[in-house]
NUDREN-890087 format. One record per residue: z, y, x of N, C-alpha, C in turn; residue number from 0. Coordinates in pm, 1 decimal, padded with zeros to 6 digits, always signed. Example, Ala and Ser with C-alpha at 12.3 -4.5 7.8 and 13.67 -1.06 7.14 Angstrom:
2
R,+00780.0,-00569.0,+01319.0,+00780.0,-00450.0,+01230.0,+00780.0,-00330.0,+01320.0,0
R,+00708.0,-00225.0,+01285.0,+00714.0,-00106.0,+01367.0,+00787.0,+00003.0,+01290.0,1
// end
This chain:
211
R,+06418.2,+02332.5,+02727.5,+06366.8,+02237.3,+02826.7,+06221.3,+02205.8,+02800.9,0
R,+06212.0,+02206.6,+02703.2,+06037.0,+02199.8,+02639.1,+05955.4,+02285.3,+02693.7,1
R,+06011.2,+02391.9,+02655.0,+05971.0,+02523.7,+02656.3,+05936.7,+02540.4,+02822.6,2
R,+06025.9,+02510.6,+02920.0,+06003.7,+02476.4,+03061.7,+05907.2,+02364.5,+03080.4,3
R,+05906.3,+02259.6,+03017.0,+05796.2,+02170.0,+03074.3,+05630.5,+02210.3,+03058.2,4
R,+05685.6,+02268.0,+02924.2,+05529.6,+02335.7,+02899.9,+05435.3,+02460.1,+02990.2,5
R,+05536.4,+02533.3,+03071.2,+05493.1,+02595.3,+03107.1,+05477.4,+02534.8,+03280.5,6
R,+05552.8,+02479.0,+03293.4,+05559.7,+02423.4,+03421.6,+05414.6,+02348.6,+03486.4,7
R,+05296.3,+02400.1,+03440.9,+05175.5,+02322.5,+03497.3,+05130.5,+02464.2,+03580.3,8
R,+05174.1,+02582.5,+03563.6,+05150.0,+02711.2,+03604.2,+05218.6,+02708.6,+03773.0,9
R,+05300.4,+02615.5,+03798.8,+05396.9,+02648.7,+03890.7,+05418.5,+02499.3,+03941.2,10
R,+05286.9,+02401.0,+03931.1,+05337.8,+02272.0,+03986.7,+05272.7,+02252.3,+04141.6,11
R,+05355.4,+02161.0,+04190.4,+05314.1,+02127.2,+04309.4,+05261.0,+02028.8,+04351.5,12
R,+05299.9,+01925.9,+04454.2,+05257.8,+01793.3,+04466.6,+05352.2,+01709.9,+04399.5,13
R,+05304.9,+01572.6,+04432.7,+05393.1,+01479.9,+04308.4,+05441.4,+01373.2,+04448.0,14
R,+05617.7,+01361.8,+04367.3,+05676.4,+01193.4,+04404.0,+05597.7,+01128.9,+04453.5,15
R,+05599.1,+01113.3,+04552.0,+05529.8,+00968.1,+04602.9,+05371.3,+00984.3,+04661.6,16
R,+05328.5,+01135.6,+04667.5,+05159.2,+01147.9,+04681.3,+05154.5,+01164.0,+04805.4,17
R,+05052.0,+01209.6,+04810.0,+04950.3,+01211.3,+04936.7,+04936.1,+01353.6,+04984.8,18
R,+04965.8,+01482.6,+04948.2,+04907.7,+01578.1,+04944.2,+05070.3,+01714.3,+04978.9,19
R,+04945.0,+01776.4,+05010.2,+05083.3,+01930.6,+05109.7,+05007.3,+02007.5,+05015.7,20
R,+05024.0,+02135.8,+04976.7,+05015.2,+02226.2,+04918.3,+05021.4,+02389.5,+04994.2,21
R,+04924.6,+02436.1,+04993.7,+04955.8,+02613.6,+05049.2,+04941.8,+02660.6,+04859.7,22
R,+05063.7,+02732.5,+04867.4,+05098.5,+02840.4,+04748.1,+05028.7,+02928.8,+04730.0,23
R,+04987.1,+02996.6,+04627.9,+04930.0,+03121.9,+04647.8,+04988.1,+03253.8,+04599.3,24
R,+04938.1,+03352.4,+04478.8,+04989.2,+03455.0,+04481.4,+05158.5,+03417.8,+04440.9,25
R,+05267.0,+03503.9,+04437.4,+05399.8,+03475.3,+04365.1,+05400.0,+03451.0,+04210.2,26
R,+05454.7,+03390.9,+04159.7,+05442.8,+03341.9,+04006.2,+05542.6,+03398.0,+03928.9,27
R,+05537.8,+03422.4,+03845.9,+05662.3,+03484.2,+03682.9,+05759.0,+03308.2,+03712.2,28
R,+05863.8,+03357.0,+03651.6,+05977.9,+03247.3,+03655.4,+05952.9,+03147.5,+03550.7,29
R,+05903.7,+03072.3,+03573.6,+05859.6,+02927.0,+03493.2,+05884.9,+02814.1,+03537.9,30
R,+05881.0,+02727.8,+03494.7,+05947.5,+02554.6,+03468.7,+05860.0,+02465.3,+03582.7,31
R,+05880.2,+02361.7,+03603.3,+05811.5,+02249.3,+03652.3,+05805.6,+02157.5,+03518.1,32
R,+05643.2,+02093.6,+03517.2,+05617.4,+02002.1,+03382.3,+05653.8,+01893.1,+03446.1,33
R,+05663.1,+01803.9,+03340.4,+05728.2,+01661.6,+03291.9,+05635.2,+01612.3,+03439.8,34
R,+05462.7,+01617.3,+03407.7,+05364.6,+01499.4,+03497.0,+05394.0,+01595.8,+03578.8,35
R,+05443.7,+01681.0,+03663.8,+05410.0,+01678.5,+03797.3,+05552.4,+01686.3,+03878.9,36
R,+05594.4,+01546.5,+03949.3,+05694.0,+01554.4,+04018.3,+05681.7,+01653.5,+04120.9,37
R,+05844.1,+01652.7,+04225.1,+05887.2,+01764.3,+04364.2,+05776.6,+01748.8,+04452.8,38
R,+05768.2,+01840.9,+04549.7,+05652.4,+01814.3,+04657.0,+05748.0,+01750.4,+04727.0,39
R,+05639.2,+01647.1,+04790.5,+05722.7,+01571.6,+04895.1,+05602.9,+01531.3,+05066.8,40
R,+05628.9,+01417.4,+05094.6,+05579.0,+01439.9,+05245.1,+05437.9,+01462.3,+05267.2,41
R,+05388.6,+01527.8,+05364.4,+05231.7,+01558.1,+05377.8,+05180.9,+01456.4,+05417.4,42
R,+04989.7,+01472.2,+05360.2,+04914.8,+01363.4,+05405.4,+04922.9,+01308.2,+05550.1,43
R,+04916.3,+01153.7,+05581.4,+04926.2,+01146.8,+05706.4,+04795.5,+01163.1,+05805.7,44
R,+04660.4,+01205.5,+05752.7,+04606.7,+01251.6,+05818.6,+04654.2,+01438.1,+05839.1,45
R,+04534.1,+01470.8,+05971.2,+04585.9,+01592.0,+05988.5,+04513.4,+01687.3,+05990.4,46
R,+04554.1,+01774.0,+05843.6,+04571.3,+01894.9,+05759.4,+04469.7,+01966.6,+05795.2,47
R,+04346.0,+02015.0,+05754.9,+04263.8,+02123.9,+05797.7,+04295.3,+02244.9,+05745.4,48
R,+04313.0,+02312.6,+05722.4,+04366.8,+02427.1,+05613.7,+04218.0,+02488.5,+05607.3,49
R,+04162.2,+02516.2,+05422.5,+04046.3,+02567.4,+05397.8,+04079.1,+02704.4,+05378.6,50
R,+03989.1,+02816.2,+05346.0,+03937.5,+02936.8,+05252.5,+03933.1,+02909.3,+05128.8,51
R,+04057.3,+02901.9,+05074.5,+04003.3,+02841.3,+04941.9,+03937.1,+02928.7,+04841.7,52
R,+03969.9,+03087.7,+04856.0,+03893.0,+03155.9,+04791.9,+03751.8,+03158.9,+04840.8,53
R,+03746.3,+03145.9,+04979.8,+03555.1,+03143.4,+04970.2,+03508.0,+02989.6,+04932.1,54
R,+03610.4,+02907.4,+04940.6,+03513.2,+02803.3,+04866.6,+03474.0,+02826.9,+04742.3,55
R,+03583.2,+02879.1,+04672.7,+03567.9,+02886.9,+04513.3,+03454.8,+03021.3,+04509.1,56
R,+03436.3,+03123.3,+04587.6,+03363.3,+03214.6,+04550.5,+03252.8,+03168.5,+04595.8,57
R,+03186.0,+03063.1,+04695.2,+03076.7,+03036.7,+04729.9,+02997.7,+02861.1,+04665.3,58
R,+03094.6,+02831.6,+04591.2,+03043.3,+02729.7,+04488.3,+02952.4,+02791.6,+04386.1,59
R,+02854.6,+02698.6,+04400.4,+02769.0,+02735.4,+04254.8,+02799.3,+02653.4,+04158.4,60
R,+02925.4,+02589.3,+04137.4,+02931.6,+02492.8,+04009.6,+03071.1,+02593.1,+03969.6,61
R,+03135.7,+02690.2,+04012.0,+03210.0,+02758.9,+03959.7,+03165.3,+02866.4,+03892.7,62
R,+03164.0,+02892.2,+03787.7,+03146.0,+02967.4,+03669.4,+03181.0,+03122.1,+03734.2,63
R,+03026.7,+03192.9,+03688.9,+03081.2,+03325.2,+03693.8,+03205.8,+03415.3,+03666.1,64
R,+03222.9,+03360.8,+03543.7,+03368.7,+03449.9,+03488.4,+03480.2,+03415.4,+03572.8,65
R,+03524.4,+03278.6,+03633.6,+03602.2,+03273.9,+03753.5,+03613.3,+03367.1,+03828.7,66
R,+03496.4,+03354.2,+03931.5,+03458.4,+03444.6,+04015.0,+03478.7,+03582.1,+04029.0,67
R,+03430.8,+03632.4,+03899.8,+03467.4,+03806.8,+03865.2,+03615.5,+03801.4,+03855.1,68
R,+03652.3,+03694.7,+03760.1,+03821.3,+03740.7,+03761.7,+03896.7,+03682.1,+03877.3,69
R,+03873.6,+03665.7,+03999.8,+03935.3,+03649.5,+04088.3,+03964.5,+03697.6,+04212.0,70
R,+04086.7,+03767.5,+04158.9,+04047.5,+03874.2,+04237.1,+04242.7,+03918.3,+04300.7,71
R,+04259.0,+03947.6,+04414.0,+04412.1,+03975.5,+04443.5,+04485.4,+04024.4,+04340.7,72
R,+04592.5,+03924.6,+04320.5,+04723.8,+04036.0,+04252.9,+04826.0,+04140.4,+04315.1,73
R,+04864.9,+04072.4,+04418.7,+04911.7,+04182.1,+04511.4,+04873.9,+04190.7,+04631.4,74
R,+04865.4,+04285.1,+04696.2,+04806.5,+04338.0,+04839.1,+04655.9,+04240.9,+04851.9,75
R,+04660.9,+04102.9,+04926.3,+04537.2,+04025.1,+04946.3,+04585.2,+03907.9,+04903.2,76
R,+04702.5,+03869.3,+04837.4,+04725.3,+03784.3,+04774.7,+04655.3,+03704.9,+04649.3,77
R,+04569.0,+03574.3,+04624.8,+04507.8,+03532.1,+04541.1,+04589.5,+03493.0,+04463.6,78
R,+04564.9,+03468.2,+04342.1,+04610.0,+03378.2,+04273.8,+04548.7,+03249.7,+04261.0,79
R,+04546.9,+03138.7,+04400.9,+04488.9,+03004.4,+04394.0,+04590.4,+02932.7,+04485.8,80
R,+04613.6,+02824.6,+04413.2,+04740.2,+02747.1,+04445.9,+04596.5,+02607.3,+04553.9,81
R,+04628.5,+02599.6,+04677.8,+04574.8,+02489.8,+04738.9,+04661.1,+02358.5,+04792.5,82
R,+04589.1,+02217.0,+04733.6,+04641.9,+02097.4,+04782.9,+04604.5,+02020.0,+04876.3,83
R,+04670.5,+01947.0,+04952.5,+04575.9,+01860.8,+05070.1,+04651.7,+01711.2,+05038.2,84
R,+04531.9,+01625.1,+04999.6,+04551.2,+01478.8,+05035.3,+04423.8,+01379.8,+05005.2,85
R,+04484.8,+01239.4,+05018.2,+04340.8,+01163.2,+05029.6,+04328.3,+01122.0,+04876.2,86
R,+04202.7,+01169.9,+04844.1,+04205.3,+01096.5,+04665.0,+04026.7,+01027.0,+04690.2,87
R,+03968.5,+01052.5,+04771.6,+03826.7,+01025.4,+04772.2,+03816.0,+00884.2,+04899.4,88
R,+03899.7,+00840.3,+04979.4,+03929.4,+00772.8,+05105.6,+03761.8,+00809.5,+05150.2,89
R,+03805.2,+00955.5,+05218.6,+03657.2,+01001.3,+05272.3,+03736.9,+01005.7,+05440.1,90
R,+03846.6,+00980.6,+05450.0,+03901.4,+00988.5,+05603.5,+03908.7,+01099.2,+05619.4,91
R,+03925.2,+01227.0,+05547.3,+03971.7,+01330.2,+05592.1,+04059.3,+01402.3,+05462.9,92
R,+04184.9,+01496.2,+05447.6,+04218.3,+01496.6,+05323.3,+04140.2,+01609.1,+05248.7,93
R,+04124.9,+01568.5,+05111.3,+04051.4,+01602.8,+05013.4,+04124.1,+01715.9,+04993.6,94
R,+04080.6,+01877.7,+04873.9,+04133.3,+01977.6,+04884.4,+04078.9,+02002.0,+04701.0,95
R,+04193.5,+02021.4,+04676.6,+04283.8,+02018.2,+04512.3,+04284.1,+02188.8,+04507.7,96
R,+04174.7,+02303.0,+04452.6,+04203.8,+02420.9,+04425.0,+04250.6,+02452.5,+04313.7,97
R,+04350.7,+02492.1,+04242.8,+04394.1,+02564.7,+04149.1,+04355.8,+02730.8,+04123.6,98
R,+04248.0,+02760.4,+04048.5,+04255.3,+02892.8,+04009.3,+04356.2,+02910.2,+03875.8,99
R,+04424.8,+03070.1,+03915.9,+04519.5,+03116.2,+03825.3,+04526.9,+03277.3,+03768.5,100
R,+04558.0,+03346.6,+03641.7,+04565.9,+03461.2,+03643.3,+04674.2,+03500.6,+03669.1,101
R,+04663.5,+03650.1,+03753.5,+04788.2,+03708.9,+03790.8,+04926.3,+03753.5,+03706.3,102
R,+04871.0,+03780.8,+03599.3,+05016.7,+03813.9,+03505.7,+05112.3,+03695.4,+03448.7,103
R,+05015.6,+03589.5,+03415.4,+05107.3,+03482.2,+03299.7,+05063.8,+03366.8,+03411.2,104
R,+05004.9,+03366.7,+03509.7,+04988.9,+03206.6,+03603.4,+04913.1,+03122.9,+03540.4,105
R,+04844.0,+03154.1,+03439.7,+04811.8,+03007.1,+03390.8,+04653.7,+02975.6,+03446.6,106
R,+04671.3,+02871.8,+03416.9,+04577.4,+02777.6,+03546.0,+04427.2,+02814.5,+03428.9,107
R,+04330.5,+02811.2,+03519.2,+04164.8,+02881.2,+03439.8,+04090.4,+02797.0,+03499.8,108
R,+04110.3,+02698.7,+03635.2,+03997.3,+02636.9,+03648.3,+04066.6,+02560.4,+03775.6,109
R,+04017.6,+02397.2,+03766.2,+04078.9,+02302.1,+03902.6,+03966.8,+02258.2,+03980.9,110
R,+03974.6,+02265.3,+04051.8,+03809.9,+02174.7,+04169.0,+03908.4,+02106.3,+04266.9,111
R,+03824.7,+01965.3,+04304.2,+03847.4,+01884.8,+04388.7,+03735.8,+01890.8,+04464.7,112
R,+03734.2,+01936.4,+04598.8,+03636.7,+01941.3,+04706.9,+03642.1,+01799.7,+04791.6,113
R,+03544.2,+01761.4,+04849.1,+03537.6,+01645.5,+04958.1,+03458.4,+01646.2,+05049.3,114
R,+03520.8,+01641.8,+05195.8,+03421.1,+01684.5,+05348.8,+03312.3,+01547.7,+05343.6,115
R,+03201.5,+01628.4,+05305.3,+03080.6,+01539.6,+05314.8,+02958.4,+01566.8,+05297.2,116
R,+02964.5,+01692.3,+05247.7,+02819.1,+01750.6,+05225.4,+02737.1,+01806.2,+05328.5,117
R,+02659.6,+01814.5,+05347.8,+02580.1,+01883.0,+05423.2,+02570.5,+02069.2,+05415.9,118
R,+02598.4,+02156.4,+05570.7,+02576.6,+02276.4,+05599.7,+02449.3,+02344.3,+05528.6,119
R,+02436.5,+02441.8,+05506.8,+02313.1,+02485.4,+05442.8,+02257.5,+02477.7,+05579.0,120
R,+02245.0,+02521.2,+05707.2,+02178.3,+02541.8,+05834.3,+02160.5,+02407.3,+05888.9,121
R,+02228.1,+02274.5,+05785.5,+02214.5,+02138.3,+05840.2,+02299.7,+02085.8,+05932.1,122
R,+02349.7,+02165.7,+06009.8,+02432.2,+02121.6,+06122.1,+02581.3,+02098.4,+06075.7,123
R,+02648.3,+02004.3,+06073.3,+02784.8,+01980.2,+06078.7,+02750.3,+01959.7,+05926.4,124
R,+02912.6,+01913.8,+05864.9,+02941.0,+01851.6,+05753.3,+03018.4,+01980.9,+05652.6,125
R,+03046.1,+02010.9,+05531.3,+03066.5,+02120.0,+05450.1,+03118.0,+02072.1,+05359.7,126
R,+03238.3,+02063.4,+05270.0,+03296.3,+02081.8,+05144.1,+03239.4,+02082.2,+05040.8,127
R,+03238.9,+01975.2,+04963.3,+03126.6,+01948.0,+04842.9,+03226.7,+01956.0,+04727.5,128
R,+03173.9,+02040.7,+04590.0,+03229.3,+02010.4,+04483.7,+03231.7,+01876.5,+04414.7,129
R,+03316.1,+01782.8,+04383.8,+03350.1,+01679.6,+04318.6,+03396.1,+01662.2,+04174.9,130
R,+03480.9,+01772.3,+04151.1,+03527.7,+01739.3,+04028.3,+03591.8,+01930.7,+04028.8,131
R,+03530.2,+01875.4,+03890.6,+03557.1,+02066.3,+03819.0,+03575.4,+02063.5,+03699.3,132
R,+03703.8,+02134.0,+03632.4,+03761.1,+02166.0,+03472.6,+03788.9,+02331.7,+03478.9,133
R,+03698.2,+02362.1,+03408.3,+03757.2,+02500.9,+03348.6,+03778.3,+02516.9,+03222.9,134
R,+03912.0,+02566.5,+03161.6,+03994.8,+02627.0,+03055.2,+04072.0,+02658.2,+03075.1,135
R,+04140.0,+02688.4,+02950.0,+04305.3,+02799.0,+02979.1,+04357.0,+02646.8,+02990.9,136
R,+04511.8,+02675.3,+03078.1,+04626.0,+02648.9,+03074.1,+04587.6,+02490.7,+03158.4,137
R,+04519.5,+02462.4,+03243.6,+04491.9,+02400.9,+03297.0,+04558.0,+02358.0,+03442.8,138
R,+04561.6,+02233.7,+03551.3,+04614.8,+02233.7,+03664.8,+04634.2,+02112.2,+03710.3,139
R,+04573.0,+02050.7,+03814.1,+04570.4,+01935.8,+03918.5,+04697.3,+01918.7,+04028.9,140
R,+04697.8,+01805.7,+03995.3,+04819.1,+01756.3,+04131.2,+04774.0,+01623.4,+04163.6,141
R,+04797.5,+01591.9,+04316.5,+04782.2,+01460.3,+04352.8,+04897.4,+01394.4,+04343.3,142
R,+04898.8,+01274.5,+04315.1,+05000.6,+01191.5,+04273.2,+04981.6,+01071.2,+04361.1,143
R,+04982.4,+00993.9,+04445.1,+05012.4,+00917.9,+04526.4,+04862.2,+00845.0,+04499.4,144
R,+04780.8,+00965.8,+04588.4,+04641.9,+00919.3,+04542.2,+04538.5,+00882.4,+04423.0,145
R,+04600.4,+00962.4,+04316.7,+04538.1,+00955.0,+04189.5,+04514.3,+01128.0,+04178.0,146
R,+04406.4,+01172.0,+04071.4,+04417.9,+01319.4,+04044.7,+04483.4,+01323.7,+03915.3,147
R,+04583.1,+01425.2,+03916.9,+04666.2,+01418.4,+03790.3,+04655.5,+01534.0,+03725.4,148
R,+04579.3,+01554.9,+03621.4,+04538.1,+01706.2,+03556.6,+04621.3,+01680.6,+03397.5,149
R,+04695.1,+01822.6,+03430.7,+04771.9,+01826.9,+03344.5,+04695.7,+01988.8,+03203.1,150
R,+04693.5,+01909.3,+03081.2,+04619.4,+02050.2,+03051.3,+04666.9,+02091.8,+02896.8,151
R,+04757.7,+02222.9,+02884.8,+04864.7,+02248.6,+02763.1,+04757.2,+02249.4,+02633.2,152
R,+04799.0,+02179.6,+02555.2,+04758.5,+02176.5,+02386.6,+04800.8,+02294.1,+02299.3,153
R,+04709.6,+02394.3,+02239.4,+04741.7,+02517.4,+02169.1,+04730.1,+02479.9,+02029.5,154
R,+04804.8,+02470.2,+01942.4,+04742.0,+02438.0,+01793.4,+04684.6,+02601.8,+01778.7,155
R,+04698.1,+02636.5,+01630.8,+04624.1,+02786.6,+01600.1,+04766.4,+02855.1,+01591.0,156
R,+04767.5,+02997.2,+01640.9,+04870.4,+03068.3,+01628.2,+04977.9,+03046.6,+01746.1,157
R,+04959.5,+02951.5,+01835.6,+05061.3,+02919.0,+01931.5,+05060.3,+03023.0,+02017.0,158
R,+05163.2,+03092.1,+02138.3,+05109.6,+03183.4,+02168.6,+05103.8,+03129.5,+02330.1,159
R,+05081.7,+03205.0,+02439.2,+05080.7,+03122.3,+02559.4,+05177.2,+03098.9,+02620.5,160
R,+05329.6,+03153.7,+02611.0,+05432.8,+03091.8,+02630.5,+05500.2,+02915.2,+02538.7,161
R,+05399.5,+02926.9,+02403.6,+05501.4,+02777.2,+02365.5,+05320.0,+02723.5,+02329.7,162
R,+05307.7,+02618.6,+02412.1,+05230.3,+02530.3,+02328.3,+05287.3,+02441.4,+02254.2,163
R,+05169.8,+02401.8,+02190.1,+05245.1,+02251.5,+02093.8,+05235.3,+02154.0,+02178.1,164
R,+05196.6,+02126.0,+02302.4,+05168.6,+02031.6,+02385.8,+05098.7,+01981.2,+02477.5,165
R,+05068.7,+01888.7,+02568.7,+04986.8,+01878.2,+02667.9,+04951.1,+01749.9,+02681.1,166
R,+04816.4,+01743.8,+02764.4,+04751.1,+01648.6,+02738.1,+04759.8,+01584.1,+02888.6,167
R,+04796.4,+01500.3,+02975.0,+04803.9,+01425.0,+03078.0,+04710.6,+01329.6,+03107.1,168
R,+04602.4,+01342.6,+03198.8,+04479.9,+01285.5,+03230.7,+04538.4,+01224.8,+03373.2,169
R,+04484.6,+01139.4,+03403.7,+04493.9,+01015.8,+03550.7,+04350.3,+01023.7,+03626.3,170
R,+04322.1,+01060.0,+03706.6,+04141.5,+01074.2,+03753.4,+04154.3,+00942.3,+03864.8,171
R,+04114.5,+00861.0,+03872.2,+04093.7,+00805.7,+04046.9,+03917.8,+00754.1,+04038.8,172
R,+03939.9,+00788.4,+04190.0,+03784.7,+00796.3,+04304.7,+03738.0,+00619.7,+04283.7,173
R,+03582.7,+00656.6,+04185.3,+03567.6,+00510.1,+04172.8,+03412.2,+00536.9,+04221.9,174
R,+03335.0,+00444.4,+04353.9,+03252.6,+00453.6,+04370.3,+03177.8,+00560.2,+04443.2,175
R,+03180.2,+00711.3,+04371.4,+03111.7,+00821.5,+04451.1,+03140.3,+00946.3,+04310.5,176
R,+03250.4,+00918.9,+04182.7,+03289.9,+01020.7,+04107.0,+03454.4,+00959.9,+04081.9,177
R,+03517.3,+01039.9,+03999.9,+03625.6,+01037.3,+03975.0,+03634.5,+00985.9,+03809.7,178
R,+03692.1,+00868.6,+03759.8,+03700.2,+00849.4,+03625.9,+03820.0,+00819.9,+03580.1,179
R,+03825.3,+00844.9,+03429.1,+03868.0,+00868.4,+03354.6,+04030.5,+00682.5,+03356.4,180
R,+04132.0,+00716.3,+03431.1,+04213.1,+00591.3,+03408.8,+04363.5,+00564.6,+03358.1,181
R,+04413.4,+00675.5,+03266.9,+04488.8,+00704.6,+03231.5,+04510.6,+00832.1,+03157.4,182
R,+04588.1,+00830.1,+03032.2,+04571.2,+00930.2,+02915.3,+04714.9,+00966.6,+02849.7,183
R,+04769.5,+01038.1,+02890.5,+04918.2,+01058.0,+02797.4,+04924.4,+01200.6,+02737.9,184
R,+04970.2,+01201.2,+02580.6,+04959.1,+01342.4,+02568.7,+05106.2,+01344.2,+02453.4,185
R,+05171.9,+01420.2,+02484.7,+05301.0,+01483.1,+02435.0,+05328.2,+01608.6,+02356.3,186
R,+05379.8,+01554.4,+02297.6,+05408.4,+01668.4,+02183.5,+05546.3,+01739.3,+02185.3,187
R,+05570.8,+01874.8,+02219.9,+05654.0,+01971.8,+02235.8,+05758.9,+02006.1,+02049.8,188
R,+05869.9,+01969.0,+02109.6,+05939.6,+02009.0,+01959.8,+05965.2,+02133.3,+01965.4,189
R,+05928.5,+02206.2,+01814.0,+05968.4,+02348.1,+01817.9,+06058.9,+02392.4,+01722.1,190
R,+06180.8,+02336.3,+01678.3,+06233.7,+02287.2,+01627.3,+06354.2,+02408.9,+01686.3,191
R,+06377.6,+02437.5,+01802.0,+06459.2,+02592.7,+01854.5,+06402.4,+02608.4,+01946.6,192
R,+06401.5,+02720.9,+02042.2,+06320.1,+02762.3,+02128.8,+06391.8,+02696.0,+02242.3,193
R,+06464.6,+02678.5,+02269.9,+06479.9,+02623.8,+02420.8,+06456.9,+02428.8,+02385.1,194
R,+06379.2,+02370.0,+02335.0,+06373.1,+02255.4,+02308.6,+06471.4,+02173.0,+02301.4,195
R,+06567.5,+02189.4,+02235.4,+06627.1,+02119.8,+02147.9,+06790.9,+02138.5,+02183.1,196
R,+06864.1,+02119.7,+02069.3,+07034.2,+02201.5,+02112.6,+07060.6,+02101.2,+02265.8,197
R,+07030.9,+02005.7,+02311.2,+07117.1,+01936.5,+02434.0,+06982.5,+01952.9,+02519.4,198
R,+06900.8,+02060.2,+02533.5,+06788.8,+02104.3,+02608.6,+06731.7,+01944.8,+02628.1,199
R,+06686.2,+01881.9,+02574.4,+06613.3,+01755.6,+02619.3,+06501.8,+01748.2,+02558.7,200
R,+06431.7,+01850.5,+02503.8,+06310.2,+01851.4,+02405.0,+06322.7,+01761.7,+02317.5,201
R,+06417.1,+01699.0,+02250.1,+06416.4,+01623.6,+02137.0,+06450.5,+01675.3,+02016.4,202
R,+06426.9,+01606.0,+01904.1,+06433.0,+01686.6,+01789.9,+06554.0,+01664.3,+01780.6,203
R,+06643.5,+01753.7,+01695.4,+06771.5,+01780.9,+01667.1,+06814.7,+01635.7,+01538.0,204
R,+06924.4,+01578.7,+01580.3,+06949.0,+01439.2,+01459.5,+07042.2,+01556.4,+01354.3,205
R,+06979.0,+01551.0,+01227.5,+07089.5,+01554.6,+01117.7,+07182.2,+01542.2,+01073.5,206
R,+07275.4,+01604.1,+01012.2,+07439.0,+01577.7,+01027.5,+07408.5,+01469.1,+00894.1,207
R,+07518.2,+01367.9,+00884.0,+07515.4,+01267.6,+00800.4,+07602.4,+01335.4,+00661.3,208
R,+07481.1,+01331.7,+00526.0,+07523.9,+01305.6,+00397.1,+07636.1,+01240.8,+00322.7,209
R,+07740.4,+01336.6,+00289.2,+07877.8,+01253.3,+00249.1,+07808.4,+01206.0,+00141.5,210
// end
């Protein structure tokens, strides 16, 4: 069960109670849903623009080259970028949650939160501004009933990318004109047997009692 939560940031969606719809992207290896990111549930009640999320991400200049090069279809024209829609910025239109991912193991390489407000390069009309950007391994954003919820796996040395030792649970909300820092939980994975623990509950196993 550990072992599933840990991997489950590769394969999360929207959360209990949020704000936000989700377009899927490429198909994923069979992995878990994590602990922080509840079921998807109802879409934003504004209404839905659906972006490019690969040309946003390929036409940002705050996204890192190495993204870019490695992003690239896994199957046929299929990306590997998981897209979210809801309000986390109250800009009156819903905000857009990109997940970049690699094709073999899913794991998340880089999250951006875009917000309709920037200005067109040609000036005319309004354009998708980068807001908030994390790149590393094992990384991944969900909206949570209007909060940004970045979930991001803890490697000690030697861990391999199926078991971390754990993950670190960040809370983002829209204060002013950036996103800060309002909540911090980070959990530690027992490895104690591989499926986290004999009654799968990731807990450590209790000791038989000393006659």
């Amino acid at each position: 069960m550990a072992v599933a939560a840990a991997l489950g940031l590769l394969t999360a969606g929207c959360s209990t109670g949020g704000t936000g719809t989700r377009d899927e992207g490429a198909a994923r290896t069979d992995q878990g849903t994590p602990s922080s990111a509840p079921a998807p549930t109802s879409a934003a009640s504004s209404p839905v623009k659906k972006v490019n999320a690969v040309r946003l991400i390929m036409n940002d200049p705050k996204v890192s080259d190495q993204v870019k090069d490695d992003l690239k279809p896994c199957v046929a024209d299929a990306y590997p970028v998981d897209t979210s829609y809801g309000n986390l910025t109250d800009s009156g239109t819903p905000d857009v949650v990109v997940n970049v991912l690699t094709c073999g193991d899913a794991v998340g390489v880089g999250t951006y939160v875009y917000r309709l407000g920037g200005v067109k390069d040609d000036g005319k009309g309004t354009a998708y501004e980068n807001v908030f950007s994390l790149e590393e391994p094992a990384v991944y954003s969900a909206i949570d009933r209007g909060d940004l919820v970045v979930t991001k796996q803890v490697y000690a040395e030697g861990d391999p990318v199926s078991y971390p030792s754990g993950e670190d649970v960040v809370t983002y909300r829209w204060t002013g004109s950036k996103f800060t820092e309002h909540d911090r939980v980070h959990n530690e994975y027992s490895k104690t047997v591989g499926d986290g623990g004999i009654d799968g509950s990731g807990a450590e196993p209790t000791p038989a009692p000393k006659n």
